[in-house]
FIDONU-244446 format. One record per residue (C-alpha): residue number from 1; residue in one letter; x, y, z. Coordinates in steps of 0.05 Angstrom, whole numbers, plus 5000, padded with zeros to 4 digits. Layout:
BEGIN
<atom NUM; "A"; <X; Y; Z>>
...
END
This chain:
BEGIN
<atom 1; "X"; <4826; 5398; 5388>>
<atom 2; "X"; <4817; 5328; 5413>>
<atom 3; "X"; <4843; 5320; 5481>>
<atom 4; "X"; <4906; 5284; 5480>>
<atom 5; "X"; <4902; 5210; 5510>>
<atom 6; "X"; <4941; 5168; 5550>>
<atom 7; "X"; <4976; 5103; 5512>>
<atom 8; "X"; <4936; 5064; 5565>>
<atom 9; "X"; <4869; 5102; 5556>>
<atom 10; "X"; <4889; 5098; 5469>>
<atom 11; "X"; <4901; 5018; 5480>>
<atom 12; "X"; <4841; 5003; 5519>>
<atom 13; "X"; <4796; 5032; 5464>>
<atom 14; "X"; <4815; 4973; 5422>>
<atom 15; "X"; <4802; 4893; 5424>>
<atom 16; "X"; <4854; 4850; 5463>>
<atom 17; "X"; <4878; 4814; 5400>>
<atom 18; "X"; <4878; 4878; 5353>>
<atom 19; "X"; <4944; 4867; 5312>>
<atom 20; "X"; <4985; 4926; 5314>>
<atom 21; "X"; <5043; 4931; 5266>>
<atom 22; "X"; <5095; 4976; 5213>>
<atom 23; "X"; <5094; 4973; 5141>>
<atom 24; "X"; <5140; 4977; 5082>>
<atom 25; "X"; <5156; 4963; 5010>>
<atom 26; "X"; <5208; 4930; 4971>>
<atom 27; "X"; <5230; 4973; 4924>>
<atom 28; "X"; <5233; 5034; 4974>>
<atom 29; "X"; <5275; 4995; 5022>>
<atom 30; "X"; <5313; 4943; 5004>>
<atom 31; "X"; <5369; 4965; 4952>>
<atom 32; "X"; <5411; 4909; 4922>>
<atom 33; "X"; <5378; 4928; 4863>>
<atom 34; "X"; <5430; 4887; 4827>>
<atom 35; "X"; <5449; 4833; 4867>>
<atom 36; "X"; <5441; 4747; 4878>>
<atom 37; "X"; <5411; 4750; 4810>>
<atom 38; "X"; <5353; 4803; 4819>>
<atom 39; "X"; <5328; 4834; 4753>>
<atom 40; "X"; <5305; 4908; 4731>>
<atom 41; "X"; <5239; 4926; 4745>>
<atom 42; "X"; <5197; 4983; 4719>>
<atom 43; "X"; <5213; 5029; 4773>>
<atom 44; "X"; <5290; 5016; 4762>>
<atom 45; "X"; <5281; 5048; 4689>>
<atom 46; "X"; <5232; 5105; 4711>>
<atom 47; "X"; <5280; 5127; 4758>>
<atom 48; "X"; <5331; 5137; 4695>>
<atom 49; "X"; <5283; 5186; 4663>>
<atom 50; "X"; <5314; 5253; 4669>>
<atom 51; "X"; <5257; 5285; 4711>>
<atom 52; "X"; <5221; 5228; 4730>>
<atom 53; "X"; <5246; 5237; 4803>>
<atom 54; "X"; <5247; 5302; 4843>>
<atom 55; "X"; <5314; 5298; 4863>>
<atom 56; "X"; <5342; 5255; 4816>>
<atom 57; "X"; <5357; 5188; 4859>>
<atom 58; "X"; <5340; 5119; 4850>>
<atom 59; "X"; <5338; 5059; 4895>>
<atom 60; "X"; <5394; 5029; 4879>>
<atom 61; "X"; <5405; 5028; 4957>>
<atom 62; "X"; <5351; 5060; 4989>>
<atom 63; "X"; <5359; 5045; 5064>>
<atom 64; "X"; <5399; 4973; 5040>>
<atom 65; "X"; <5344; 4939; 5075>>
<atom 66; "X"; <5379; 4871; 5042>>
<atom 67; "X"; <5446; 4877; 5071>>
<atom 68; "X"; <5419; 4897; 5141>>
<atom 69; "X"; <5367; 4853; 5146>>
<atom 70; "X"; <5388; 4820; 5221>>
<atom 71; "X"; <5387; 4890; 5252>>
<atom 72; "X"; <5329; 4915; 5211>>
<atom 73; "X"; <5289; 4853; 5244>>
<atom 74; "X"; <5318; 4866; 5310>>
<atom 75; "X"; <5296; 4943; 5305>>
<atom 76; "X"; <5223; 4916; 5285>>
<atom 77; "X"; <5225; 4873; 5350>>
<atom 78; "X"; <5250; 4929; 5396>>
<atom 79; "X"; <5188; 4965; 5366>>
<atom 80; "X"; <5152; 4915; 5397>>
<atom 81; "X"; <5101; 4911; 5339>>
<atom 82; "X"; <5060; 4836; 5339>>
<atom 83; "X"; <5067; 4843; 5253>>
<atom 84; "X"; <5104; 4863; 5200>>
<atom 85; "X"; <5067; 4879; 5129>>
<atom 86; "X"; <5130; 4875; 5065>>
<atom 87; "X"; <5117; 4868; 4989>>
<atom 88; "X"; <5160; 4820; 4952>>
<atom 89; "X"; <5199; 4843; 4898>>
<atom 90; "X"; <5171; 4801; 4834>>
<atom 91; "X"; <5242; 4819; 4791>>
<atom 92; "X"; <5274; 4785; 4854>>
<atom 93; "X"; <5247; 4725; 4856>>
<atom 94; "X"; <5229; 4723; 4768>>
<atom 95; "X"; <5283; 4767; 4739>>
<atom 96; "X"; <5247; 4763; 4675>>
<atom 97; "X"; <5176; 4755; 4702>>
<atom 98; "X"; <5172; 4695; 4685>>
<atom 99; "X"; <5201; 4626; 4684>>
<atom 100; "X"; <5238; 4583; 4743>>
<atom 101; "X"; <5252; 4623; 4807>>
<atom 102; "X"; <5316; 4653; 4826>>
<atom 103; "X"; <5332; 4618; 4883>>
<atom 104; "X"; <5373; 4673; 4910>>
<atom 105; "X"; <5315; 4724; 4917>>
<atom 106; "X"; <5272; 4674; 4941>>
<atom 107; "X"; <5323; 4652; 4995>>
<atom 108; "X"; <5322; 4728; 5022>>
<atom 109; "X"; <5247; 4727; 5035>>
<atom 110; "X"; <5258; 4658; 5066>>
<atom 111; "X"; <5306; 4697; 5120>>
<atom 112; "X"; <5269; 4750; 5127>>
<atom 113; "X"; <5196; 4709; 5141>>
<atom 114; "X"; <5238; 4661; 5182>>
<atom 115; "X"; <5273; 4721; 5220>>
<atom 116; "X"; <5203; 4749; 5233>>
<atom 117; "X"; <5170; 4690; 5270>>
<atom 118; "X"; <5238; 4680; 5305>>
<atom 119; "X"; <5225; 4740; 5337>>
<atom 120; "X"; <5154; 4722; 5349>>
<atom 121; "X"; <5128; 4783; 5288>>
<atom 122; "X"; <5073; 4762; 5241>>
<atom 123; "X"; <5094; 4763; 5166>>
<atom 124; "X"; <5040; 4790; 5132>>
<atom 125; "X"; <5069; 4794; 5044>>
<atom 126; "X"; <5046; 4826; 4996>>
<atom 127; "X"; <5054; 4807; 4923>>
<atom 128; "X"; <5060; 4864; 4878>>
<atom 129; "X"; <5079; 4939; 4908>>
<atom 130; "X"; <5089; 4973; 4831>>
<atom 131; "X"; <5156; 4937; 4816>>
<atom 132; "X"; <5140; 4900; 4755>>
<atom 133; "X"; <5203; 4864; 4720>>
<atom 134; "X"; <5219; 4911; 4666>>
<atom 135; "X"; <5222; 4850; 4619>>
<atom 136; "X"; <5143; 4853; 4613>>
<atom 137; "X"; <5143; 4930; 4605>>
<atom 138; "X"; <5193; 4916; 4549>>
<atom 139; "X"; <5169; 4856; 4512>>
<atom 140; "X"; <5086; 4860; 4524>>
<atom 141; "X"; <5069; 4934; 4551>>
<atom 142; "X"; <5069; 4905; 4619>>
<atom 143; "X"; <4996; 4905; 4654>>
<atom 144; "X"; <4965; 4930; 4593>>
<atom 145; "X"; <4970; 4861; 4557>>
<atom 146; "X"; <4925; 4796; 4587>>
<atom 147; "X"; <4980; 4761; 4588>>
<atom 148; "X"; <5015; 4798; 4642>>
<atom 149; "X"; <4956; 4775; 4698>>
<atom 150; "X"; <4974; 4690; 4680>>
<atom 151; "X"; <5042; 4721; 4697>>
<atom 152; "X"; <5029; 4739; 4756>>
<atom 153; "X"; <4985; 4676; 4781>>
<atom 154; "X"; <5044; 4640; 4761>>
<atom 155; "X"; <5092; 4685; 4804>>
<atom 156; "X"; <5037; 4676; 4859>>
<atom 157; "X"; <5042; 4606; 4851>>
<atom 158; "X"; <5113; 4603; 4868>>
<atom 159; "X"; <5117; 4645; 4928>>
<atom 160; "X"; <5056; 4608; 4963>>
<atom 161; "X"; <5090; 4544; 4947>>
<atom 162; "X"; <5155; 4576; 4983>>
<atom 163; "X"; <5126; 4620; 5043>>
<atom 164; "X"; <5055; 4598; 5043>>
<atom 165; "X"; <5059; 4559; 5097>>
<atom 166; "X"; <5094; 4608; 5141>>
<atom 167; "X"; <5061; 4684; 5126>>
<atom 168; "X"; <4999; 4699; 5158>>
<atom 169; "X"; <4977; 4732; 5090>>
<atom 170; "X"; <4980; 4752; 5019>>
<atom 171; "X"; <4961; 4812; 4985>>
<atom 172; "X"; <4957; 4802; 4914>>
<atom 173; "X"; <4962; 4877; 4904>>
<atom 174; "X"; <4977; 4943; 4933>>
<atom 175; "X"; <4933; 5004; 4906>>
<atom 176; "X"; <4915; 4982; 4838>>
<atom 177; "X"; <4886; 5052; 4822>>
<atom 178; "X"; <4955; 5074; 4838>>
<atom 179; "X"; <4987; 5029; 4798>>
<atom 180; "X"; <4937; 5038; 4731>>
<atom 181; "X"; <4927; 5122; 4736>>
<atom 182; "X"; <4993; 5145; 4765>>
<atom 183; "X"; <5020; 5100; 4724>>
<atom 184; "X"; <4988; 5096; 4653>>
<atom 185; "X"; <4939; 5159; 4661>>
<atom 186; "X"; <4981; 5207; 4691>>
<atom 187; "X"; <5046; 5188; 4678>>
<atom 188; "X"; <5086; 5214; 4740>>
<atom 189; "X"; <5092; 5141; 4759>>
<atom 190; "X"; <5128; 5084; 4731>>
<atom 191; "X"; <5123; 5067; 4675>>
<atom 192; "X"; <5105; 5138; 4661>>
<atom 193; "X"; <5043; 5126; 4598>>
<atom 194; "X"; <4993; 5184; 4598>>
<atom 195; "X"; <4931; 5143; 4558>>
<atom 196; "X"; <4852; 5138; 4596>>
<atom 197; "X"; <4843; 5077; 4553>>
<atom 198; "X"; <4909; 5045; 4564>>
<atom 199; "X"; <4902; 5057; 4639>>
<atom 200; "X"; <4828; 5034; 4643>>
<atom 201; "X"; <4849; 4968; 4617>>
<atom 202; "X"; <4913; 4964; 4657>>
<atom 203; "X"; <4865; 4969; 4719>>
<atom 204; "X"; <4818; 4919; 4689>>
<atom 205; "X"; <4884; 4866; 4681>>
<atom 206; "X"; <4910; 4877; 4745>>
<atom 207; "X"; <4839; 4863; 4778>>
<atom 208; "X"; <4837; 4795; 4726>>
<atom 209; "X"; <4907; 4773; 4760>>
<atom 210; "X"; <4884; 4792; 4837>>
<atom 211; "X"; <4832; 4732; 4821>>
<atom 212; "X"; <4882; 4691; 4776>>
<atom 213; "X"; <4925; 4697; 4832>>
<atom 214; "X"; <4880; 4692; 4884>>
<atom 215; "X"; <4862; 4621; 4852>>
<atom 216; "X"; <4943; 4602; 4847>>
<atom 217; "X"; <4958; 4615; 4918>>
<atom 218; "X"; <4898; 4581; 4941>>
<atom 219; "X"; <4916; 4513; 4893>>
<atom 220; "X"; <4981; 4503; 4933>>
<atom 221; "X"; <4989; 4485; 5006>>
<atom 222; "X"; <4993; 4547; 5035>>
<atom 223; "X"; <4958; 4573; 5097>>
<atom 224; "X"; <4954; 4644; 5090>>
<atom 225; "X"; <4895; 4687; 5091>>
<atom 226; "X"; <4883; 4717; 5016>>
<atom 227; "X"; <4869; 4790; 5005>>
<atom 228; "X"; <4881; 4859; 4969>>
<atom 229; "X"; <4897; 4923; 4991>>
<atom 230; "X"; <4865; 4989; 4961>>
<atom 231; "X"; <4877; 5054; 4975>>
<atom 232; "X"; <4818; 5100; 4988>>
<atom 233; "X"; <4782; 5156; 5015>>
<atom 234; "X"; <4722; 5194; 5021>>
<atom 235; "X"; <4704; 5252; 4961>>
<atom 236; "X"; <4674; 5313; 4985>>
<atom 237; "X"; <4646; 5364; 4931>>
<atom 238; "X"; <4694; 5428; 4932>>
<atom 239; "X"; <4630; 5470; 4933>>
<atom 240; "X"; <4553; 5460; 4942>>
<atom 241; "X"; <4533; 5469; 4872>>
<atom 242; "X"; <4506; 5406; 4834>>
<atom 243; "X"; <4564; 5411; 4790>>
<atom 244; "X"; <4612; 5396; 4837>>
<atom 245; "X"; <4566; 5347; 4873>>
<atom 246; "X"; <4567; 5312; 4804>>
<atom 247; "X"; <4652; 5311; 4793>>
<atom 248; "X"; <4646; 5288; 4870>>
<atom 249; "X"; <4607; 5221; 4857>>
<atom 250; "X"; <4651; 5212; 4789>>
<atom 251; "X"; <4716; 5214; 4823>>
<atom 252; "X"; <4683; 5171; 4882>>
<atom 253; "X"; <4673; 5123; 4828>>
<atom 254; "X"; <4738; 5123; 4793>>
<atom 255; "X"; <4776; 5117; 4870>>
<atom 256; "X"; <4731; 5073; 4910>>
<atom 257; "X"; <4670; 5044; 4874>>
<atom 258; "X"; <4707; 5018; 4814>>
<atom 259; "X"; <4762; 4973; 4860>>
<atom 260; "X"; <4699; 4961; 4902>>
<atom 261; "X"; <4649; 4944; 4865>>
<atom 262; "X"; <4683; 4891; 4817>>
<atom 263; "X"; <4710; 4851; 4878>>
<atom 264; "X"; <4652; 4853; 4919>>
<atom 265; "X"; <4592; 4858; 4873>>
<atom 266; "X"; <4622; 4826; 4824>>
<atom 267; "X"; <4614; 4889; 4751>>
<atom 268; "X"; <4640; 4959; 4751>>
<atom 269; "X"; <4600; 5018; 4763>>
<atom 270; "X"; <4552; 5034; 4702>>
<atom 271; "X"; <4560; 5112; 4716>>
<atom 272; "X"; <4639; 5108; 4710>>
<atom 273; "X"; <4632; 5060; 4644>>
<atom 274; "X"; <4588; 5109; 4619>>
<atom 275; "X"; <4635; 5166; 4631>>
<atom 276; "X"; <4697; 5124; 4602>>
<atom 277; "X"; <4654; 5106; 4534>>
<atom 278; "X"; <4707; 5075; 4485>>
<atom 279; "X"; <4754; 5077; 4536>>
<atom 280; "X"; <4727; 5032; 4577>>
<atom 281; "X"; <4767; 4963; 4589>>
<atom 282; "X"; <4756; 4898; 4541>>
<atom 283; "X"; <4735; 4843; 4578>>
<atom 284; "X"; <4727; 4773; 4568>>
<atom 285; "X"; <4664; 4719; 4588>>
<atom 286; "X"; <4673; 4702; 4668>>
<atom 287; "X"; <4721; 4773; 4679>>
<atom 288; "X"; <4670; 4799; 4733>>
<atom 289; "X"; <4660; 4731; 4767>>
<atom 290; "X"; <4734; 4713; 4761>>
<atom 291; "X"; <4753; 4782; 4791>>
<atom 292; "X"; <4698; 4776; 4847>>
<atom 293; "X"; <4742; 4715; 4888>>
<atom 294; "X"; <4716; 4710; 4954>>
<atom 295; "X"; <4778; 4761; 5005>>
<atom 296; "X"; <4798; 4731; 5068>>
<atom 297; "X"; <4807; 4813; 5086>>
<atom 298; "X"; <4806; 4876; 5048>>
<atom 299; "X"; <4865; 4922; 5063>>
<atom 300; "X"; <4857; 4994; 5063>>
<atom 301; "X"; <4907; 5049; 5058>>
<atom 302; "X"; <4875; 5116; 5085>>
<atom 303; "X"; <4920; 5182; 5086>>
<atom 304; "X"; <4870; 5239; 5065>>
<atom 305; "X"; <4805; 5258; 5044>>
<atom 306; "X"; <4794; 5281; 4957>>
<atom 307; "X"; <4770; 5340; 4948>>
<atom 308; "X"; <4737; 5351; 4876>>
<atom 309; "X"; <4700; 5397; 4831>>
<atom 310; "X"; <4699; 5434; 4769>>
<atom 311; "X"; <4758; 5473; 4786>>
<atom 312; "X"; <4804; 5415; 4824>>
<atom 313; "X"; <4782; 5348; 4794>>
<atom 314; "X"; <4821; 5313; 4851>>
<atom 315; "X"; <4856; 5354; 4905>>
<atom 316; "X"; <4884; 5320; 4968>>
<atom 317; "X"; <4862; 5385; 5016>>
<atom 318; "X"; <4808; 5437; 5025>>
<atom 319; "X"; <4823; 5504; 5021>>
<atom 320; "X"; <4862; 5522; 5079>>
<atom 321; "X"; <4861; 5460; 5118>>
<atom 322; "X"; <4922; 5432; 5158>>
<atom 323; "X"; <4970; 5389; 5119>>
<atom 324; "X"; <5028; 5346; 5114>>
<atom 325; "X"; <5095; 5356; 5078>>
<atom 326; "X"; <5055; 5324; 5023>>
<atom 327; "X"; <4999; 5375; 5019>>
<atom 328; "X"; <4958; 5323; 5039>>
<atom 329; "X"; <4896; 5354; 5087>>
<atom 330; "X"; <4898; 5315; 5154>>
<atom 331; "X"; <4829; 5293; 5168>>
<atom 332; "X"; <4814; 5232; 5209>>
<atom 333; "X"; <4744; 5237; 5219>>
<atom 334; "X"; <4753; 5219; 5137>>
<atom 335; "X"; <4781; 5147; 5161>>
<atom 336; "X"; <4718; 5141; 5197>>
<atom 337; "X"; <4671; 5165; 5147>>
<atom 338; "X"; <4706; 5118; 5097>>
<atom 339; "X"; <4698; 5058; 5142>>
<atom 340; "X"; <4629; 5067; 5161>>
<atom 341; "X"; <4606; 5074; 5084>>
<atom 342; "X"; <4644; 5011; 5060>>
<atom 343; "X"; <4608; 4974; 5122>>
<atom 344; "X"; <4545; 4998; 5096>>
<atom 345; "X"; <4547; 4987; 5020>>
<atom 346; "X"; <4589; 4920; 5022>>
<atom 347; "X"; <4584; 4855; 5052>>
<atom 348; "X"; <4658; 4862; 5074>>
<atom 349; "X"; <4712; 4809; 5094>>
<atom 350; "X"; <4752; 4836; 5154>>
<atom 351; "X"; <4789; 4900; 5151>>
<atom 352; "X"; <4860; 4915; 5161>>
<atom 353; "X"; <4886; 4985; 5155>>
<atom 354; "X"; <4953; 4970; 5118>>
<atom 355; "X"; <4982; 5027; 5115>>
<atom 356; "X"; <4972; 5107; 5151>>
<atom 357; "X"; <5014; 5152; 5175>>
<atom 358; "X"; <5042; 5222; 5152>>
<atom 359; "X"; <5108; 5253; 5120>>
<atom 360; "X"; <5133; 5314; 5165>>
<atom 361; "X"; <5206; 5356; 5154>>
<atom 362; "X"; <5242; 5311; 5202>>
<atom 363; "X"; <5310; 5337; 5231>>
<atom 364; "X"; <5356; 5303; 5272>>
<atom 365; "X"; <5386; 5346; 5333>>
<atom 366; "X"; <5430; 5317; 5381>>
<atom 367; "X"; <5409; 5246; 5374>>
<atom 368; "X"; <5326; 5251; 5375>>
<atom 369; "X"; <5279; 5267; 5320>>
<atom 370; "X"; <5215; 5299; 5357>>
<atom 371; "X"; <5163; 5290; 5309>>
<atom 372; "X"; <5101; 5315; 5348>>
<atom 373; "X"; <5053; 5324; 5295>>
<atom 374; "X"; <5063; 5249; 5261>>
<atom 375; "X"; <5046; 5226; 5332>>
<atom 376; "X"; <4993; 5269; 5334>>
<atom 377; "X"; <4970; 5245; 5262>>
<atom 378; "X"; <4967; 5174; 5280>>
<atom 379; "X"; <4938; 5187; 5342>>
<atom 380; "X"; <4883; 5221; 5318>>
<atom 381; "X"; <4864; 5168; 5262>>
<atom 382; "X"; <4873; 5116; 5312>>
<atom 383; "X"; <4815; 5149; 5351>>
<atom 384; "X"; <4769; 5147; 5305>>
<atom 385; "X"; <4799; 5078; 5282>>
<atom 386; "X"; <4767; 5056; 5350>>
<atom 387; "X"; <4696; 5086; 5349>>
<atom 388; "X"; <4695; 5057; 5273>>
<atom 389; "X"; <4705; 4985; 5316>>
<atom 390; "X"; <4659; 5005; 5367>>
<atom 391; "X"; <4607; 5022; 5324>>
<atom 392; "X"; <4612; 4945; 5292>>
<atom 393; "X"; <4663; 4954; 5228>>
<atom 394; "X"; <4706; 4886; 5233>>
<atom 395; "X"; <4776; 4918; 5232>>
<atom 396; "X"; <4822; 4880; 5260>>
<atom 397; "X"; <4892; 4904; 5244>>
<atom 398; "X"; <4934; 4971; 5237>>
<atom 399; "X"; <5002; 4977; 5201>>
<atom 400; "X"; <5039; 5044; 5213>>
<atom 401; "X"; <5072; 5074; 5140>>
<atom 402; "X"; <5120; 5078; 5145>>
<atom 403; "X"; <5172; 5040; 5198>>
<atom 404; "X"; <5227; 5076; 5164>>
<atom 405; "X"; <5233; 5131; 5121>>
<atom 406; "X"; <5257; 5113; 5053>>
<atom 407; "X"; <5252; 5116; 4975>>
<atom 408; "X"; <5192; 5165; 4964>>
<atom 409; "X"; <5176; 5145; 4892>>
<atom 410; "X"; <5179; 5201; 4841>>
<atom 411; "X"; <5189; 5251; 4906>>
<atom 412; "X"; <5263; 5209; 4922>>
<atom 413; "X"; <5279; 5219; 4990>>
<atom 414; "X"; <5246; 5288; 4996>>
<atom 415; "X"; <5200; 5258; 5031>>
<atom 416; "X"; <5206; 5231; 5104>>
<atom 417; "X"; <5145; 5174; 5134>>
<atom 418; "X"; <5183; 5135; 5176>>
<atom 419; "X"; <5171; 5137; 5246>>
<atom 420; "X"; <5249; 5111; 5246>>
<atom 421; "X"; <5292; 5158; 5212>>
<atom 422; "X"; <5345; 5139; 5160>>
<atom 423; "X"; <5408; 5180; 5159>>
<atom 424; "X"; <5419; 5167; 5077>>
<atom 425; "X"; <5498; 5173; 5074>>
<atom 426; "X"; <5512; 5135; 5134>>
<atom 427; "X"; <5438; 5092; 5139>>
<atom 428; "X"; <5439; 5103; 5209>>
<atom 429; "X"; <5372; 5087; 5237>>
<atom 430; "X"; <5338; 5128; 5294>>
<atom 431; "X"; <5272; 5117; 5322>>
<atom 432; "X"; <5239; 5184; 5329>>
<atom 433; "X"; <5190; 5208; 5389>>
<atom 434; "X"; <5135; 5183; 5348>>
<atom 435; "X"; <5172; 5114; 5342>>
<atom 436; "X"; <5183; 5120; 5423>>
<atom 437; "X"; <5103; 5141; 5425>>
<atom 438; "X"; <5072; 5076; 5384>>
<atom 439; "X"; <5132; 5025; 5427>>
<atom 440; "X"; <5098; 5053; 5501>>
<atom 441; "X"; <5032; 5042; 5466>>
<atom 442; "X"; <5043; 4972; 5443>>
<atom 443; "X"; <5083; 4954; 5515>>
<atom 444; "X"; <5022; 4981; 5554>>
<atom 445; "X"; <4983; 4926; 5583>>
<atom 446; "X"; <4912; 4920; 5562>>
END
């Protein structure tokens, strides 16, 4: 067991301008899901699927981040965090997906950017966080036609033109893999398609519209940094036979090397084509260079080592390790191991960890929520966070998941990663001990 440390000793292991901040997502916080002129999004129709959610909610509400947006600021600022990293709800500001902007949607992000800086708190956006205007789903099959990336460029466009000159970044997208086999291969995730070719092509598209995008934002007048964020982790085999060594590098290369690899060397993996054969994406001339933009940063979203073999193709934990309420193994030396490889095999723009952090069975007795194992979660990664620094990886930011707990996508509100907790029939907020724990931290001179 690591020896626990100080928040003075913790702070001083990092650089004086680190950026320290919470994270969260439109559709999982904001509710108003039908209000100043906001349109469906994909999510808003998966969440009708009998089944599609554990326990049967839907945002409609969620923790009505919209209506409480004053006190949700002020609650960031008491935090004391230096940034705040939100997505932008795309069926908010283009109820159909496309077309003029509804000024109503883009006025809220205008109050909450402005709200931000007023309380001296970095706005760091990001673009697309899986709530795609159900219009596109409906009309086009959403990501998986071409047309959907000039879409999105043009969505991009307006946004930059609006907050560009205000946010410190954008993200074009949040966890594409997410988005393309949760979503299309899988199925548990909106819009719920179960297809390898549909979903290898989805990915393809959204990677064409991070550089469409990446192009739009950087036409207008905007200042902000341009990015992505991926989600990603280390693969260990699930045994030491060659087998499983061999399903290992696969998944590796359907997780990390095929995000990786076409942004920063510009093709995807030829051992990962050769496994998807006919299902591999359609391209078109200039797809690799177009996708290849140069990143202002890469941000990654680390919350547990994969685990994979002949037997589990892609488990979250080995057998018998410690978990989370997820079942996800808790393993920050994999943080570190991630880090270090990316340093090695990519000439990398900055890093920014965008999102870590743990969902624990959270009560709330007399008035405090003692969450001693989140703390110790984010603790631990933030550990080996700083010897991934010291030993010369350029990361330079770290966003908490979650600031409060909130919609948990197809789990509902099962699922608690706030280090605020939400009471869901009254929407009290309450910062728990791990809330109390990162607010010392971030007050402790360095």
């Amino acid at each position: 067991m690591t020896r626990h440390l100080s928040v003075a000793e913790l702070r001083r292991l990092f650089p004086r301008d680190f950026v320290w901040g919470a994270a969260t997502s439109a559709f999982q916080v904001e509710g108003a899901a039908q209000v100043d002129g906001k349109g469906p999004s994909i999510w808003d129709d998966f969440c009708r699927v009998p089944g599609a959610i554990a326990d049967g909610s839907n945002a409609d509400v969620a923790c009505d981040h919209y209506n409480r947006l004053d006190t949700d600021l002020d609650l960031i600022a008491h935090l004391g965090v230096h940034a705040y990293r939100f997505s932008i709800s795309w069926p908010r500001v283009q109820p159909l997906g496309a077309g003029a902007a509804n000024e109503g949607g883009l006025a809220f992000y205008d109050r909450l950017v402005d709200g931000l800086l007023e309380r001296n708190i970095r706005p760091y956006a990001t673009l697309y966080h899986w709530d795609l205007p159900a219009e596109l789903q409906r009309r086009d099959g959403g990501w998986l036609a071409r047309d959907t990336a000039d879409r999105f460029a043009d969505y991009a466009r307006l946004v930059a033109d609006r907050l560009g000159d205000r946010v410190v970044s954008f993200a074009t997208h949040n966890e594409p893999w997410v988005t393309a086999v949760l979503g299309h291969e899988r199925g548990v995730f909106a819009p719920g398609v179960k297809n390898r070719r549909v979903a290898y092509q989805v990915s393809h598209h959204l990677l064409v519209s991070h550089g469409l995008a990446s192009q739009a934002i950087r036409s207008t007048r905007s200042r902000a940094d341009v990015g992505i964020v991926l989600n990603m982790s280390p693969v260990y085999p699930e045994t030491d036979s060659p087998v499983d060594a061999a399903h290992a590098k696969l998944e590796d290369g359907r997780l990390v090397r095929w995000y990786m690899d076409a942004l920063f060397k510009s093709g995807y993996p030829a051992d990962v084509l050769k496994y998807l054969g006919n299902d591999a994406p359609v391209m078109q001339p200039g797809d690799n260079e177009l996708i290849a933009q140069p990143c202002d940063f890469l941000g990654v979203n680390y919350y547990h080592p994969t685990v994979s073999g002949s037997v589990n193709p892609a488990s979250p934990a080995s057998s018998g390790a410690a978990v989370t309420d997820m079942g996800w193994e808790v393993a920050p030396q994999g943080l570190a191991e991630l880090l270090l490889r990316l340093h090695h095999d990519y000439d990398l723009p900055p890093v920014l960890i965008t999102e870590n952090g743990a969902a624990y069975q959270d009560e709330l007795i007399g008035g405090r929520v003692e969450d001693e194992q989140r703390r110790q979660y984010i603790e631990s990664h933030l550990v080996a966070l700083a010897d991934v620094i010291r030993r010369g990886v350029d990361v330079n930011g770290y966003f908490v998941w979650s600031l409060m707990d909130n919609f948990e996508w197809a789990e509902g509100y099962r699922k608690r990663f706030g280090i605020v907790h939400v009471d869901y029939k009254t929407l009290q907020r309450t910062l728990k001990s791990s809330a109390l724990w990162y607010q010392a931290l971030l007050r402790t001179a360095t």
